[in-house]
C-alpha positions as CSV (number, residue, x, y, z in Angstrom):
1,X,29.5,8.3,14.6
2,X,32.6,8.3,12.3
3,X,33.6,5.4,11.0
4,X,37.5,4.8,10.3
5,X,37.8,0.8,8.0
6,X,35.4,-2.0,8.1
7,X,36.1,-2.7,12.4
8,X,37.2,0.9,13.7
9,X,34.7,3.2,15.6
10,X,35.0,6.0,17.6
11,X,32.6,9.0,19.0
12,X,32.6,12.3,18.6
13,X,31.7,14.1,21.5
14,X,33.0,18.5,22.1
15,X,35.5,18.0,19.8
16,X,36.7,14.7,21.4
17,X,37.3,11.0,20.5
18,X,36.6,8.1,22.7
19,X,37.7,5.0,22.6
20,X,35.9,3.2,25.9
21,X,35.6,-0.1,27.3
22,X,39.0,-1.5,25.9
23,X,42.0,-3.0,28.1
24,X,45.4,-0.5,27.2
25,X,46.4,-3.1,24.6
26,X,43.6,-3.0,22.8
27,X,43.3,0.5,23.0
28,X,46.9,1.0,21.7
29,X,45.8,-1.6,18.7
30,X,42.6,0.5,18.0
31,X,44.3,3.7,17.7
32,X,47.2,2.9,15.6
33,X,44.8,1.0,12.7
34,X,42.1,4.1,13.1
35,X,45.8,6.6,12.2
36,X,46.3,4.3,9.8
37,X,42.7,4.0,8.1
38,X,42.5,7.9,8.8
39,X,45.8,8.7,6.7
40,X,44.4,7.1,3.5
41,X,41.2,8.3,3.7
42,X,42.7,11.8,4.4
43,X,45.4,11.2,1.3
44,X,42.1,10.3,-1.0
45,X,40.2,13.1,0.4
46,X,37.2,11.8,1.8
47,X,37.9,12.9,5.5
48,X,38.0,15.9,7.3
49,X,41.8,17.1,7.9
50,X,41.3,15.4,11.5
51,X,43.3,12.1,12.6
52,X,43.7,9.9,15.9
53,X,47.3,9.2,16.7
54,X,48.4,6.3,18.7
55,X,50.0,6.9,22.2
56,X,52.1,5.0,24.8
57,X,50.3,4.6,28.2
58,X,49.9,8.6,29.7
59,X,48.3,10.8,31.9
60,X,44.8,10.2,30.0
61,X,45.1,6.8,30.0
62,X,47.0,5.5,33.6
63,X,43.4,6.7,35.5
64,X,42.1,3.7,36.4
65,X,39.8,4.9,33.8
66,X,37.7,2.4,31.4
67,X,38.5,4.4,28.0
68,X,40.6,7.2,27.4
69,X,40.0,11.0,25.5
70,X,42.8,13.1,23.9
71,X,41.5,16.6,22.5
72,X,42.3,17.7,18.5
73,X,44.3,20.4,20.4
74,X,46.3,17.9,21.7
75,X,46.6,15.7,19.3
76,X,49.5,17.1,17.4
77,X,51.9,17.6,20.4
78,X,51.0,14.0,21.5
79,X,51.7,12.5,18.1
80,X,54.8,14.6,17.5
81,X,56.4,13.7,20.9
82,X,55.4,10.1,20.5
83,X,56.1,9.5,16.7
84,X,59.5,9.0,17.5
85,X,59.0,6.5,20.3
86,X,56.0,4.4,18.6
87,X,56.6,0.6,17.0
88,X,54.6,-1.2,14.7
89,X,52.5,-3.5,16.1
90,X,52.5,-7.0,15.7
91,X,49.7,-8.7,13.2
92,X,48.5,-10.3,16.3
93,X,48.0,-7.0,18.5
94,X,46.4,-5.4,15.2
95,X,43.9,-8.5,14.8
96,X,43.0,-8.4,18.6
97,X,42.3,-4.6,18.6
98,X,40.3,-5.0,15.7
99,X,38.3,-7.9,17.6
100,X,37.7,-6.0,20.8
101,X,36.2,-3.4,19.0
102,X,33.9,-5.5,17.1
103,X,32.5,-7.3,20.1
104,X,32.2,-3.4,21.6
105,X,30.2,-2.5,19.2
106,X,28.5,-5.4,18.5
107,X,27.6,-5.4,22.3
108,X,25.7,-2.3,21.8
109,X,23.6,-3.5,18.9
110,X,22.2,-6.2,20.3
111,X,18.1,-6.1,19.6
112,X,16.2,-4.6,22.6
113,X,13.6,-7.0,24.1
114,X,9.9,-5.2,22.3
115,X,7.5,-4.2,25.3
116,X,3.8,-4.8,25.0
117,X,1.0,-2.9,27.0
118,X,-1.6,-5.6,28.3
119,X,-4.6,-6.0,30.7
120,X,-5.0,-9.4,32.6
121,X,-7.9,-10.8,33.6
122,X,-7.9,-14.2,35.9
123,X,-9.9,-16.9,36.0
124,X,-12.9,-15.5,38.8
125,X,-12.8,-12.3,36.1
126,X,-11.0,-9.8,38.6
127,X,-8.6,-7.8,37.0
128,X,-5.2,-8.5,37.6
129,X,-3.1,-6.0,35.9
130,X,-3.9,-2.3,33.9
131,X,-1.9,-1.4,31.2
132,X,1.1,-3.5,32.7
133,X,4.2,-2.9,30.4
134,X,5.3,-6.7,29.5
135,X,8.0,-8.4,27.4
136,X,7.3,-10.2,24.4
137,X,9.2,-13.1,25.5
138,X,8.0,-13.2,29.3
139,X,4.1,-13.1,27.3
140,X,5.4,-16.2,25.1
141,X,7.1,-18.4,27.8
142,X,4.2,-17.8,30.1
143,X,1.4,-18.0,27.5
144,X,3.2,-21.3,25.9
145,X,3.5,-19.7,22.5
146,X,6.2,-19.1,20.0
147,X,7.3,-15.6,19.7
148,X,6.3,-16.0,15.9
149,X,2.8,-16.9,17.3
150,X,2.2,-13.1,18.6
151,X,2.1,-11.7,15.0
152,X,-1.0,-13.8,14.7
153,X,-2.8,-11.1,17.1
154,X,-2.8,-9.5,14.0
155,X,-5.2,-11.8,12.1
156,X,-8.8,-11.7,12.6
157,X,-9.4,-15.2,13.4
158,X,-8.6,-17.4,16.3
159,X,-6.6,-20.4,15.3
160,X,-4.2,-21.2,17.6
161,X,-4.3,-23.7,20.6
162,X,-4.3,-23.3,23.5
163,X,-5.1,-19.8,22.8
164,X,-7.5,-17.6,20.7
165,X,-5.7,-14.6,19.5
166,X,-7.9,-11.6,18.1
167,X,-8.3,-8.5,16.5
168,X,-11.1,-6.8,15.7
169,X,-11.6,-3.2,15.2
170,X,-10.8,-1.7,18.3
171,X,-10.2,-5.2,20.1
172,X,-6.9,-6.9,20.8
173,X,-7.1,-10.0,23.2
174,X,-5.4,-13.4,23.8
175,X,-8.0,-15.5,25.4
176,X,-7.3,-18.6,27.4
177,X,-9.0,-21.3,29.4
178,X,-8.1,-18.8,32.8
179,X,-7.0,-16.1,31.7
180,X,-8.2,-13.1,28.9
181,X,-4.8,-10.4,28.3
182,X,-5.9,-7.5,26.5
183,X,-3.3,-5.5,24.4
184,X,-3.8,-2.2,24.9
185,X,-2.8,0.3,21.8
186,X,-0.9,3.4,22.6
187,X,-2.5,6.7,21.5
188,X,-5.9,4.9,20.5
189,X,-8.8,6.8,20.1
190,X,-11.1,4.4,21.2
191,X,-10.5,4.3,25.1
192,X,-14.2,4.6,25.6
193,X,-15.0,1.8,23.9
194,X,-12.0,-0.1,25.4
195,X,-13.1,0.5,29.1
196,X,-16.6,-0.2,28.4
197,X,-15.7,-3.7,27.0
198,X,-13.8,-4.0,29.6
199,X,-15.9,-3.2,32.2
200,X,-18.8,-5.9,30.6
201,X,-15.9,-8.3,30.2
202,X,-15.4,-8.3,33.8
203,X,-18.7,-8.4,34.8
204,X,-19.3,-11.5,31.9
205,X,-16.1,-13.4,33.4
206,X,-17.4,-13.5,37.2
207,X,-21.2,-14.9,36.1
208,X,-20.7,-18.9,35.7
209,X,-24.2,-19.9,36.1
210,X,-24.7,-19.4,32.5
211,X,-23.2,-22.7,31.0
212,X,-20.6,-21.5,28.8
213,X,-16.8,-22.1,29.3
214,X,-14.5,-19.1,30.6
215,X,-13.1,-18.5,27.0
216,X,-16.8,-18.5,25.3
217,X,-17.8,-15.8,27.4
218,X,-15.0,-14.0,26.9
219,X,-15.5,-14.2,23.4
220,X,-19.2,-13.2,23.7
221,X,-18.3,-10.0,25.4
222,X,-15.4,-9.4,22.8
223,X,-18.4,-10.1,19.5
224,X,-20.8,-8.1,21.5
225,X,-18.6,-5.2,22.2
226,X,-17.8,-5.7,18.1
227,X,-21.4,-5.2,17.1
228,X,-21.8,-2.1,19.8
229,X,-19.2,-0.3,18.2
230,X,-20.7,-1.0,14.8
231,X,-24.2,-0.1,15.3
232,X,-23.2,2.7,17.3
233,X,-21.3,3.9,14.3
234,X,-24.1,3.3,12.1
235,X,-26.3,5.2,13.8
236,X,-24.1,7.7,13.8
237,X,-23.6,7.8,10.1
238,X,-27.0,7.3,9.0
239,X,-28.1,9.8,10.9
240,X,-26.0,12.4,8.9
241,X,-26.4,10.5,6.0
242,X,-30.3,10.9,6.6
243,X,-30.2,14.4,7.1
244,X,-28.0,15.7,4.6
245,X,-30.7,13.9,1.7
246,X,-33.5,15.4,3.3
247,X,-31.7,19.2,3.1
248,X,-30.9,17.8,-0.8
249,X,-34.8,17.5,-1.4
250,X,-35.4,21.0,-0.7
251,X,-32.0,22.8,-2.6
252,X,-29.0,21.7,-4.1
253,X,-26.0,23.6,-3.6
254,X,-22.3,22.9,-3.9
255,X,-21.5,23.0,0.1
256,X,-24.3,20.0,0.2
257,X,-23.1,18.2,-2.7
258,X,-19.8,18.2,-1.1
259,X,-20.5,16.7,1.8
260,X,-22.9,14.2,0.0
261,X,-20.1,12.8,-1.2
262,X,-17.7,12.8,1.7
263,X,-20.2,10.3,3.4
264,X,-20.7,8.5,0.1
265,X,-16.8,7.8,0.9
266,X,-17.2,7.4,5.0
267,X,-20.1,5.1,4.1
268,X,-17.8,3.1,1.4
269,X,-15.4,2.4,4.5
270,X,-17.8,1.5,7.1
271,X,-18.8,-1.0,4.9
272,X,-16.1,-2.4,4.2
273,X,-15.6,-2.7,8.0
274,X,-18.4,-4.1,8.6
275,X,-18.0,-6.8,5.6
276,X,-14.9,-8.0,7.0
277,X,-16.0,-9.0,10.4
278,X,-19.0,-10.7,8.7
279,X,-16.5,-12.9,6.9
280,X,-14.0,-13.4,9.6
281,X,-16.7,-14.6,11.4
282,X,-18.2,-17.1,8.4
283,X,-14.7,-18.3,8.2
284,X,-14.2,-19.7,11.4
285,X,-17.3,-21.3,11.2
286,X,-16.6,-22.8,7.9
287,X,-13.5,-24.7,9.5
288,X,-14.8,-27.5,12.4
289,X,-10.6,-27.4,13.4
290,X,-10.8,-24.4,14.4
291,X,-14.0,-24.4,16.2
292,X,-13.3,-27.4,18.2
293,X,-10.1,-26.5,18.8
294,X,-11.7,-23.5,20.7
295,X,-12.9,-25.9,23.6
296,X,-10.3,-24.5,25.7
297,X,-11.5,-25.4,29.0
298,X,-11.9,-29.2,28.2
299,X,-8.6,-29.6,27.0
300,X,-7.4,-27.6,30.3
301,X,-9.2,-30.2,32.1
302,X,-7.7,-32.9,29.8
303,X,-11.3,-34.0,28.8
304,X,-11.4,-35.3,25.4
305,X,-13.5,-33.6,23.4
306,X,-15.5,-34.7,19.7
307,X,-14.1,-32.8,17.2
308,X,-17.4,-32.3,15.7
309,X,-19.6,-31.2,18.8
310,X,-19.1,-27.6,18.2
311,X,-22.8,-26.7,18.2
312,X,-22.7,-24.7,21.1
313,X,-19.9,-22.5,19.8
314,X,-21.5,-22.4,16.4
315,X,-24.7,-20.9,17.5
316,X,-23.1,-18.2,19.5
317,X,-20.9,-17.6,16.0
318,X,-23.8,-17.6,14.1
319,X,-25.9,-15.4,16.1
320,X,-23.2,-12.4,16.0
321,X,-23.0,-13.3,12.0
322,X,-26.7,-12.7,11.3
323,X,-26.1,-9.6,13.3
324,X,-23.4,-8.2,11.5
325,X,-25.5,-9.5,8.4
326,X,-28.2,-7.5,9.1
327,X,-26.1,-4.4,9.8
328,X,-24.2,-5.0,6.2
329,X,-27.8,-4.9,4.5
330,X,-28.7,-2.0,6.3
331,X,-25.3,-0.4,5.2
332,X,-26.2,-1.3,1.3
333,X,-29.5,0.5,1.5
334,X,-28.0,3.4,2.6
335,X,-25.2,3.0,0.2
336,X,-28.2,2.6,-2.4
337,X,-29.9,5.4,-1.5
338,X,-26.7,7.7,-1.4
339,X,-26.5,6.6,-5.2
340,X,-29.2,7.0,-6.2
341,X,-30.0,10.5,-4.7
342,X,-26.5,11.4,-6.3
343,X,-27.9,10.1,-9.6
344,X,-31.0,12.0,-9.4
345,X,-28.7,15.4,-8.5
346,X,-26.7,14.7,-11.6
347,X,-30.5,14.5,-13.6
348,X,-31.5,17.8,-11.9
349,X,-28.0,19.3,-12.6
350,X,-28.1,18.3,-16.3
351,X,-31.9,19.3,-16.8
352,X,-31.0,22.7,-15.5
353,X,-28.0,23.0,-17.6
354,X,-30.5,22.1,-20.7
355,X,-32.6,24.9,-20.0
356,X,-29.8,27.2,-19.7
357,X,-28.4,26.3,-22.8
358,X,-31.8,26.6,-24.0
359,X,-32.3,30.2,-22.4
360,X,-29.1,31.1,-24.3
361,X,-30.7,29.8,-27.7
362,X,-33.5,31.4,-27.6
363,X,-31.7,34.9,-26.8
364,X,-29.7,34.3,-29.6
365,X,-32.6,33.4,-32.3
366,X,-34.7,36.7,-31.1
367,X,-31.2,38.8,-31.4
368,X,-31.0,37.4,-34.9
369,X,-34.4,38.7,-36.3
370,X,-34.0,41.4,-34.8
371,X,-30.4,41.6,-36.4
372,X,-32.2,40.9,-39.5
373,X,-34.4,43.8,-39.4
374,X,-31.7,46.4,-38.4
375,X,-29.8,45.2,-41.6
376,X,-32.9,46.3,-43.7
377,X,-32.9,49.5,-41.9
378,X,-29.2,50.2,-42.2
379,X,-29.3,50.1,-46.0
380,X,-32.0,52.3,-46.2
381,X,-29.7,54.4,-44.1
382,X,-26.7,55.0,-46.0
383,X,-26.5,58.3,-47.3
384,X,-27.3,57.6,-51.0
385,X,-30.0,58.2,-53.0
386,X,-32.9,56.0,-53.6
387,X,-35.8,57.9,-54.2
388,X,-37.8,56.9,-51.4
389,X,-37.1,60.2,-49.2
390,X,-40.0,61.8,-50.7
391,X,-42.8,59.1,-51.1
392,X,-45.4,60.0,-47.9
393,X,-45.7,56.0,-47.4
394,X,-42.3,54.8,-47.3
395,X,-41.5,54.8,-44.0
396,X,-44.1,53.1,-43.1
397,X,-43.7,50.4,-45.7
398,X,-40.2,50.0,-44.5
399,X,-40.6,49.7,-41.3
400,X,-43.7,47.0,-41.5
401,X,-41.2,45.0,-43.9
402,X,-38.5,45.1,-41.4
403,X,-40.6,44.4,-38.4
404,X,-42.2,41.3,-40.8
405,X,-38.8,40.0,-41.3
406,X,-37.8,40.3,-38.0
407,X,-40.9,38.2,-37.0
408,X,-40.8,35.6,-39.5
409,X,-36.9,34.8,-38.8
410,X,-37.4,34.7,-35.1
411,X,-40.6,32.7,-35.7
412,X,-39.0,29.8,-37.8
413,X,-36.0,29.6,-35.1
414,X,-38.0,29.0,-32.3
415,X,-40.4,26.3,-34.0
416,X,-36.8,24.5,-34.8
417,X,-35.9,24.9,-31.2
418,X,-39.2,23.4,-30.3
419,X,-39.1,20.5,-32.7
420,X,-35.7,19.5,-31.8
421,X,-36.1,19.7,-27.9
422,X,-39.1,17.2,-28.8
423,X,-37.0,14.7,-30.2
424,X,-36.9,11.2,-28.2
425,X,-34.9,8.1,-28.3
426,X,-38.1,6.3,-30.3
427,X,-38.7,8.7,-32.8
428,X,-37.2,8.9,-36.0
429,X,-35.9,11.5,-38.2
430,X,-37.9,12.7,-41.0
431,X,-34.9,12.0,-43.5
432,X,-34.6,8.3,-42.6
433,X,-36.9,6.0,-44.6
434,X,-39.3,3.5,-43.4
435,X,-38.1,0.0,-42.6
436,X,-39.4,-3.5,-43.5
437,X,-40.5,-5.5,-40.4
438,X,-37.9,-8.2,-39.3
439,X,-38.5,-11.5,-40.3
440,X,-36.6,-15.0,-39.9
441,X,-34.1,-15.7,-42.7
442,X,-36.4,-18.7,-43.9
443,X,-39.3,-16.2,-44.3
444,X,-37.2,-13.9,-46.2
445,X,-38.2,-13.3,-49.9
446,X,-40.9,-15.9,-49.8
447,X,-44.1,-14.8,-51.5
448,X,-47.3,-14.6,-49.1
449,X,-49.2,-16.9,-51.5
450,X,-46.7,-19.6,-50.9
451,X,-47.3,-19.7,-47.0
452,X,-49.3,-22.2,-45.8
């Protein structure tokens, strides 16, 4: 799309310019200000050596057709031969092109209508429509709702009259007194969990022996479906969870570390999952409003209801919380166990890392008396005299005085290795000097014969 002044448009298509849905004046008016726009920009150099000219009515244009089309290879001939022949145009032309075009163009940018995907379920729980394609504004007229009041699907509690809107994990429903629409997400990975709520939905919607009101049990099949998909994922995770810290009892290794903490992470999520259901559910029943104003059915049956007989719909909330209570709790002692096992790798990491280190000290105090001897040895080996190459028992004494070096160095090394790996957090060092016991600061320096 090239763009000649603030009002002036026109579309590039095989190396030709259109100009469409314009009577001839306007045309005439559009062309002569896009020349005009395109001869300064061209003079200033910010456009392509490539301009529009402005024609008298002609072949290309007398066609009955809606816009016309000149070609750039025509373009010079046309504006040569017409140049002579063209007048200005009037303010008035100039403003009216101008204002055609806008309202062209403006005619084409108008917002499209945004399409929802949504399952409808009537009031005998028969399913009505399957991934019906439905406009936002047909939803809001029909549903009585402001087309503000569909963002709120995307809140996790239902407080809006006469409608709950939800959305929970893999659950996105608008629940009314007769009706249950189910918004259906495109490319979702959790179609199997979709069609089996929607298949106990269904079945939940046609029992009405039960006692509860068409939207309650459309909301107990929603929670229920809820807590099936998060037990089934626990399960899932605790039993890998479970198996991976039984392998870590048995060896440690860097593939199993890995993975340890990959569901340390997974774990971290579900949890947090799981935690905000918990509280969007505590949250609705913290606020009697909002329960009460859940009664859908009486106030479809314009039966007054007390705003504080909500007791039926509290215990059906508070059943799904202590479930989802219970599954956080189960969660934490995982997560606890995950810690701790990692803490426990980290010890057995560190203590093995300490007896490397120690491995590589003691190495280095026996290659030190042994060092110590060889030094003994290597003076007695320089090629100078010292009047022990003809005593029958030097050799002997020599070597007994290097090997008795040798021992006594490596000796003393090792017993400092040994004292210092014995050090604990309680002992003290044999430099520090002993301390006087604590006392109160009344006590202080206050002879004993002077206590009573």
């Amino acid at each position: 799309m090239h763009t000649a002044g603030p009002t002036i448009f026109a579309k590039h298509v095989a190396h030709a310019y259109y100009v469409t849905g314009l009577s001839l004046n306007s045309r005439r008016a559009a062309l002569h200000t896009y020349s005009r726009w395109t001869g300064l920009l061209r003079a200033s150099g910010s456009l392509p050596c490539l301009s529009l000219g402005f024609f008298p009515a002609s072949s290309f244009l007398n066609r009955n057709m809606v816009g016309g089309c000149v070609t750039a290879s025509q373009m010079r001939h046309l504006w040569k031969s017409q140049s002579s022949q063209s007048r200005p145009l009037s303010p008035a032309e100039e403003e009216a092109g101008k204002a055609a075009i806008l309202e062209k163009v403006m005619k084409g940018r108008q917002p499209t209508d945004l399409m929802l995907r949504c399952t409808i379920l009537d009031a005998e729980g028969n399913v009505k429509t399957i991934s019906g394609q439905f406009k936002k504004s047909d939803l809001s007229v029909e549903h009585q709702l402001n087309p503000r009041d569909l963002r709120k699907i995307d809140s996790r509690v239902p407080n809006l009259v006469p409608t709950i809107l939800i959305n929970i994990l893999h659950i996105r429903a608008l629940i009314k007194a007769d009706t249950v629409v189910l918004f259906d997400t495109y490319g979702s990975a959790d179609s199997r969990l979709h069609s089996v709520y929607l298949y106990h939905l269904e079945h939940n919607l046609k029992l009405k022996g039960g006692g509860l009101p068409y939207e309650f049990r459309a909301l107990e099949s929603t929670l229920l479906s809820v807590l099936s998909a998060l037990e089934a994922e626990m399960v899932f995770i605790r039993t890998l969870v479970g198996g991976l810290l039984a392998e870590l009892e048995d060896s440690i290794d860097h593939d199993r570390f890995k993975r340890l903490l990959h569901y340390s992470r997974r774990l971290a999520s579900f949890h947090n999952r799981a935690k905000l259901v918990g509280e969007a559910i505590d949250e609705v029943l913290t606020q009697d409003e909002d329960l009460s104003a859940m009664y859908l059915t009486d106030k479809h049956n314009g039966v007054e209801h007390d705003p504080l007989d909500h007791e039926e719909l509290e215990i059906l909330l508070e059943s799904f919380s202590k479930q989802v209570e219970e599954i956080v709790n189960e969660v934490e002692n995982l997560e606890a166990n995950v810690q701790s096992t990692q803490e426990i790798v980290e010890l057995i990491l560190d203590s093995n890392r300490n007896a490397l280190l120690a491995l590589d000290l003691q190495v280095s105090i026996a290659t030190f008396g042994v060092g110590t001897g060889a030094l003994l040895a290597g003076l007695l080996g320089m090629n100078l005299t010292n009047h022990f190459e003809s005593h029958p028992y030097a050799f002997f004494a020599m070597t007994g005085v290097a090997g008795f070096a040798s021992f006594m160095v490596a000796f003393l090394g090792f017993r400092k290795l040994v004292k210092m790996r014995k050090i604990g957090l309680s002992q003290p060092s044999s430099d520090s000097k002993p301390r006087r016991p604590w006392l109160p600061l009344p006590l202080r320096r206050r002879n004993p014969e002077g206590w009573f």
